[in-house]
N, C-alpha and C positions, 0 to 999 in steps of 0.2 A: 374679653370681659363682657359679660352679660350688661345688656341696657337695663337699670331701672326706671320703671315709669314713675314721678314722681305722681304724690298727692294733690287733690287739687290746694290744701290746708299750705301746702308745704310753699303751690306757687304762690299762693296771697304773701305768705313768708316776704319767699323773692322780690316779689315785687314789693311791697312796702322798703324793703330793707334797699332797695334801688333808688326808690323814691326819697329814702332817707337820706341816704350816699350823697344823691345827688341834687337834693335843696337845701342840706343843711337839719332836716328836721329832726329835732329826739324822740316826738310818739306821733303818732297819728291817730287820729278819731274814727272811730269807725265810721259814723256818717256823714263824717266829711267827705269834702269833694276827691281827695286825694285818695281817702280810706276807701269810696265809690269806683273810683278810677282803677285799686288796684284790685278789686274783684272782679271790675267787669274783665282785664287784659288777662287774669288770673284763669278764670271761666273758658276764655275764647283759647287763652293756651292746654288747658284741660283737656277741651274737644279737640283739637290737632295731635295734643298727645292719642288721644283716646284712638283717633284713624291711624296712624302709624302705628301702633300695635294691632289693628284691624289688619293693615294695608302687612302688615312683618309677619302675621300667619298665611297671607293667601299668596304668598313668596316661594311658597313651600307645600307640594302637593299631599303631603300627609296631614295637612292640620287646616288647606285650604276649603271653604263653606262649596255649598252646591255651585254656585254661578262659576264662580274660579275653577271650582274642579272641573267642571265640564271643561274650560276653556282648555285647561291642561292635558286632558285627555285628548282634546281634538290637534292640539299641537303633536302632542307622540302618536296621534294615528288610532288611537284606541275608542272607538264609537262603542257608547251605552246602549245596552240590550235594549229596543225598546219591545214594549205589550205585540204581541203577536195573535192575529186571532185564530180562532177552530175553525178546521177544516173534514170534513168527513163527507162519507157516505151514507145515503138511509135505503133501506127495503122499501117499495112503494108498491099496492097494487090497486086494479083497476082495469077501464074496458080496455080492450084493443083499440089501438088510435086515438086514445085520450094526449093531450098535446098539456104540455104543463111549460108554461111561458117562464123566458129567464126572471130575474127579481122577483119569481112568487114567494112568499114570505111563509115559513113555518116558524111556530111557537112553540116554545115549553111552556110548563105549566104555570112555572114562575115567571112569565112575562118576556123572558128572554129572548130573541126573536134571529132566525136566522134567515139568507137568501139563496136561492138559485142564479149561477152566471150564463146558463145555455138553455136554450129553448130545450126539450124533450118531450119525445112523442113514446109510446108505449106500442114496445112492441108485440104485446101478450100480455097477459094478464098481470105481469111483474115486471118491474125495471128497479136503474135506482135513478136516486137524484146525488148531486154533487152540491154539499150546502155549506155555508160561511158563512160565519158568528157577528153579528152587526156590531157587538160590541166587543175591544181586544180584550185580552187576559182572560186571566182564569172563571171570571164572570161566565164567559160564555162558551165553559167545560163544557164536553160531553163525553160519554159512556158508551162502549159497544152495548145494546139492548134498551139503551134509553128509547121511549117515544114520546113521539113530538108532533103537534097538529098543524094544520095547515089553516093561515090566518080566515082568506076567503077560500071557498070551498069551488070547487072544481067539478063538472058534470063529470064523472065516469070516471074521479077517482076518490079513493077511497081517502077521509080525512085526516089518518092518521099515518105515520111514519116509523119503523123502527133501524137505530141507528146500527150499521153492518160492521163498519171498518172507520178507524180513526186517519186520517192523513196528513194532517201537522193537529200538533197538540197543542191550545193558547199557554202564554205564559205574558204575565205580567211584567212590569216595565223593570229594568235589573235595580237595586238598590244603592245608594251615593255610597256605601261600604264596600259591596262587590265592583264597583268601579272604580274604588280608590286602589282597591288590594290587586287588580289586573291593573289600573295604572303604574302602581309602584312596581310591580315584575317586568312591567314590558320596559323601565328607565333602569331597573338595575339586569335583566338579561335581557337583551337584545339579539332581535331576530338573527340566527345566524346559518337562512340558507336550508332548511328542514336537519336540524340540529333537536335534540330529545322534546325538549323547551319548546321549542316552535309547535310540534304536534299535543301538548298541551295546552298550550295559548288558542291554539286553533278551534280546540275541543269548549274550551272554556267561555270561547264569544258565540257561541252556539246560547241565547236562549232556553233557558232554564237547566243548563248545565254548571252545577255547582264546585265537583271535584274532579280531577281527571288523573291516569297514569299512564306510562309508556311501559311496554317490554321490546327493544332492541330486538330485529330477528329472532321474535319469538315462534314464529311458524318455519323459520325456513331466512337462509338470508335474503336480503333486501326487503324483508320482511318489518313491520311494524304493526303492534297490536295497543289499539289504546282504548282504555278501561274509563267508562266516564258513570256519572251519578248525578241524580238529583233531587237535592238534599230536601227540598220544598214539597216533594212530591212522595206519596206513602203507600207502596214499596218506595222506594229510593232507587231501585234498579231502575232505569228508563227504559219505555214502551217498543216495541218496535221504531214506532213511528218515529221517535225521537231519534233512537239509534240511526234511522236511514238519514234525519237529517245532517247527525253528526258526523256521516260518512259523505252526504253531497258538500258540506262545507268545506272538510277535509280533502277531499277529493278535487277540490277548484283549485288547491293553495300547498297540496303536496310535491316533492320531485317527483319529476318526471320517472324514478328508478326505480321510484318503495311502491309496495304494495300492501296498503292500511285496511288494517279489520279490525272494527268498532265491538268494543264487547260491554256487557254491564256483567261485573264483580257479581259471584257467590257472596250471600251475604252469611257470616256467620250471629247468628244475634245472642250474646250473652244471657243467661236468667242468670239472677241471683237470690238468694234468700238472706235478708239482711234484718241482724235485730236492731231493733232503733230507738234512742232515749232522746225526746218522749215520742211515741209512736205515736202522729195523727196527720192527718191530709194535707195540711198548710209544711210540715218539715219534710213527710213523704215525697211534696211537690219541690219542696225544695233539692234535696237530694237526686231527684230527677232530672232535674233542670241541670244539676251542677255535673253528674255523669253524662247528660246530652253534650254537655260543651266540651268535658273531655275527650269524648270517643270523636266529635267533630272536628276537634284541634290534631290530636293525635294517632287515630286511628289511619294505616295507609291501606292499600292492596298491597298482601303477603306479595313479591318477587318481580316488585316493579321500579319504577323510578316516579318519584313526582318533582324532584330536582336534579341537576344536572352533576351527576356523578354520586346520586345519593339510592344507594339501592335498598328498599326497605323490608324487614321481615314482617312489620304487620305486628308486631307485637305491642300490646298494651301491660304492661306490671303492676301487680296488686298492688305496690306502694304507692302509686296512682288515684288508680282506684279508691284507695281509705282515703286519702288525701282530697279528692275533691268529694266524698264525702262528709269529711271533717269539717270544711270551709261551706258546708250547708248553712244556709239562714236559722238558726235557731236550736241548730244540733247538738247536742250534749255529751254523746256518749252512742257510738254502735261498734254492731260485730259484723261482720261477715259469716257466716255458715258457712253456705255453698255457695258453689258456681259453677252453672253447666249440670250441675246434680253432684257433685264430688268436691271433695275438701278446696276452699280458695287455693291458687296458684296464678303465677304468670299468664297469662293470657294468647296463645301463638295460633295464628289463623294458617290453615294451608296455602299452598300454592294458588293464589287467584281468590283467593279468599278475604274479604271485609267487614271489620267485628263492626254489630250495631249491638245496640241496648236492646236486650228482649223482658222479657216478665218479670217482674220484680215480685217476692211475696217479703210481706213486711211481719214482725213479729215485733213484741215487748221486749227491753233489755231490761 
């Protein structure tokens, strides 16, 4: 049976009604000593209740606050993704023999500031430098073709940069939700030895890696292919960069037997043309918002596994689809037209295939 927390109305109850009991009395006064008495014990029992319903959520890693959940996580082994910073290459040129010292600091335009870890001298006209983001996460992005200046300026080289190759991607610090949802998989499936699961979880503590799949011997036996994504990131297919990281991870923590190759999913992206009552930007946004979290909940890769003994076709269903349409903030009334260009239907991705949301056109109902 469920505890009720009483009220605190209820303790004054109590306690008067103890006090009554137990000196004989029939009413009490509220400003009496006795009527003072039973609010203060009333109050101080209130707050004890109030930490024990505190203290009876963080008991329990699904409804536990930040500080508990961490502690939870570190008891089952599950360490929080923290900020990662950028790492890259840039094109440099300048004289022969120009020496550009470690910690020289280059800038973006936005203030953003990154450094060099090694001395480097020029050997011709062109080199590169190897630079890293002073600040972690996504702050201190960059782009292959970005340029970037260099803070103090350097005899014989030239003060600009442009970026060649990405070599880890930043990513921001993982969120107390994606920490809870990898805590609660690793307490209900446990590590079992590189088991389907295992090469998911692996994929998944990778830094900005949001969804991941297995295919079993899908190259060849002792083979394993695992499909990962990230959600945060637009494309959602991860970079190279990322991929190699997912594969050094993997690669420290696989058997000794499998041979893992990192893939990022074909994305297939849905259009649809939807009429909608009332048609305007605020319902438009909502209905957007409500397909994102569909295709995010439900969407898998066509002919994979993302749980253990659960192979999925990747299909999404129109009665889905209307459905989180319906439950739009403000929605009254739509149709579906099209999808894809051809009359609504089921939605079936091929082999290796991943529905996202592509272009919506919106009409009057």
């Amino acid at each position: 049976m469920a505890f009720n927390r009483p009220s605190l109305q209820d303790l004054i109850t109590r306690v008067e009604g103890d006090f009554k009991s137990g000196l004989g009395l029939i009413t009490i006064l509220r400003r009496s000593f006795i009527g003072i008495l039973s609010r203060v014990l009333a109050g101080l029992a209130h707050t004890l209740f109030g930490y024990i319903s505190f203290i009876e959520l963080q008991a329990f890693p699904d409804t536990a606050e930040i500080e508990y959940l961490e502690r939870w996580a570190i008891i089952w082994g599950v360490q929080r993704k923290v900020a990662t910073f950028s790492e890259f290459i840039v094109d440099i040129t300048g004289t022969n023999g120009t020496t550009i010292p470690a910690n020289t600091i280059y800038r973006r335009a936005d203030g953003v500031e990154f450094y060099t870890q090694a001395l480097v001298t020029l050997a011709g006209p062109t080199g590169t430098l190897y630079l890293i983001a002073v600040v972690a996460g996504k702050a201190g992005q960059v782009f292959v073709s970005d340029t970037i200046s260099i803070l103090s300026p350097i005899a014989g080289l030239n003060s600009t940069a442009t970026v060649s190759s990405i070599v880890i991607e930043p990513e921001d610090s993982e969120s107390d939700e994606s920490l809870r949802a990898r805590l609660i998989t690793r307490i209900q499936v446990p590590p079992s030895g590189g088991a389907a699961q295992d090469y998911i979880s692996w994929a998944l503590a990778v830094p900005g890696i949001t969804r991941a799949w297995i295919k079993p011997q899908d190259l060849g036996p002792g083979t394993v292919s695992v499909f990962v994504v990230s959600d945060d990131e637009d494309p959602i297919t991860p970079s190279p960069a990322k991929i190699t990281e997912v594969e050094d991870y993997i690669e420290a923590r696989r058997p000794v037997t499998a041979t893992v190759s990192i893939f990022a999913p074909a994305l297939l992206a849905i259009t649809m043309t939807i009429k909608l009552k009332p048609n305007n930007a605020t319902v438009q946004a909502a209905v957007v918002a409500e397909l994102e979290d569909l295709i995010l909940r439900e969407a898998a890769l066509a002919g994979a596994y993302k749980a253990p003994g659960v192979l999925h076709d990747g299909k999404i269903l129109l009665s889905r689809i209307n459905e989180a349409i319906s439950i739009a903030i403000d929605e009254e009334d739509h149709e579906i037209t099209l999808i894809n260009g051809i009359a609504p239907a089921n939605i079936t991705p091929a082999t290796n295939q991943l529905i996202t949301l592509g272009v919506i056109t919106w009409q009057a109902l």
